[in-house]
N, C-alpha and C positions, 0 to 999 in steps of 0.2 A: 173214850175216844177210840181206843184203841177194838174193843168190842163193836163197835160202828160200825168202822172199816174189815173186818172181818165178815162182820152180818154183811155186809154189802158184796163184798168179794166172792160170799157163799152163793148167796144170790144171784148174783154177775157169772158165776161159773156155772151153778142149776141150770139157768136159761139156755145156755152156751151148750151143754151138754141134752138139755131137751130138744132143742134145735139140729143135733147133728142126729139123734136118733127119729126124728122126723125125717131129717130126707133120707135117713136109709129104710125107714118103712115104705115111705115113696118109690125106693129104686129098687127095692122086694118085690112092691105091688106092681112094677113096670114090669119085673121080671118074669112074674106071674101070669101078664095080662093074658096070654094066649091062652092056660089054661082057666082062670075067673075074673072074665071085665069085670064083676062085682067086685073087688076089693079093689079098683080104681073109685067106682061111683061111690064105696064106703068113705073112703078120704075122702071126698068132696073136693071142692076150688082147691085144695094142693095139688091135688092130681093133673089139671089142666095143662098145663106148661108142659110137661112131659109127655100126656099122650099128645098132647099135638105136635110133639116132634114126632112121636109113634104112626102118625099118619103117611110117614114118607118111611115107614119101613118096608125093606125088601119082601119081607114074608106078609100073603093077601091076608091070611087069619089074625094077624098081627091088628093090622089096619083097618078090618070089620071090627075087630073087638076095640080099641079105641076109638073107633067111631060110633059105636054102641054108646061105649062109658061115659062119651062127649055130649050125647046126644039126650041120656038119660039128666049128666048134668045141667043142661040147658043153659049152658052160657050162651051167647051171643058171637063173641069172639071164632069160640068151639065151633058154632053152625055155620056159621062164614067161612070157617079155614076147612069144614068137612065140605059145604060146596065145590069152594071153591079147587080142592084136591080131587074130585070127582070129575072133573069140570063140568059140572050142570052150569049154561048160560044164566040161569037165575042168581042170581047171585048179590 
């Protein structure tokens, strides 16, 4: 039993620990964006949440290059929110 609950807690803690080194490779790749949208578009749908908040950053290279990485990923959401932050009437 005791063995169990150990294997599980190991595993319970992995996750928990995989999990927080995921969103800081996220907030590396945010960091980065300006100098390689590619390691946005390399993370895939983690990426999303983040660069579109990147769409309303001050700096213009900032917000081509997440709207590249958006664009490249083809979400749905992504191409609505880069419209609609351009403001093209199409929307």
């Amino acid at each position: 039993m005791l063995l169990t609950r150990l294997t599980f807690d190991y595993i319970l803690i992995q996750g928990v620990i995989r999990l927080l080194a995921i969103r800081a490779t996220i907030q590396e790749a945010m960091g980065a964006l300006k100098a390689d949208p590619a390691i946005a578009v390399r993370l895939g749908r983690r990426a999303i949440p983040p660069l579109l908040e990147k769409l309303h950053d001050p700096d213009k290279v900032v917000r081509g290059a997440a709207a590249n990485a958006l664009t490249q990923l083809g979400d749905n959401r992504a191409l609505q929110s880069i419209l609609g932050s351009t403001g093209n009437p199409r929307g």
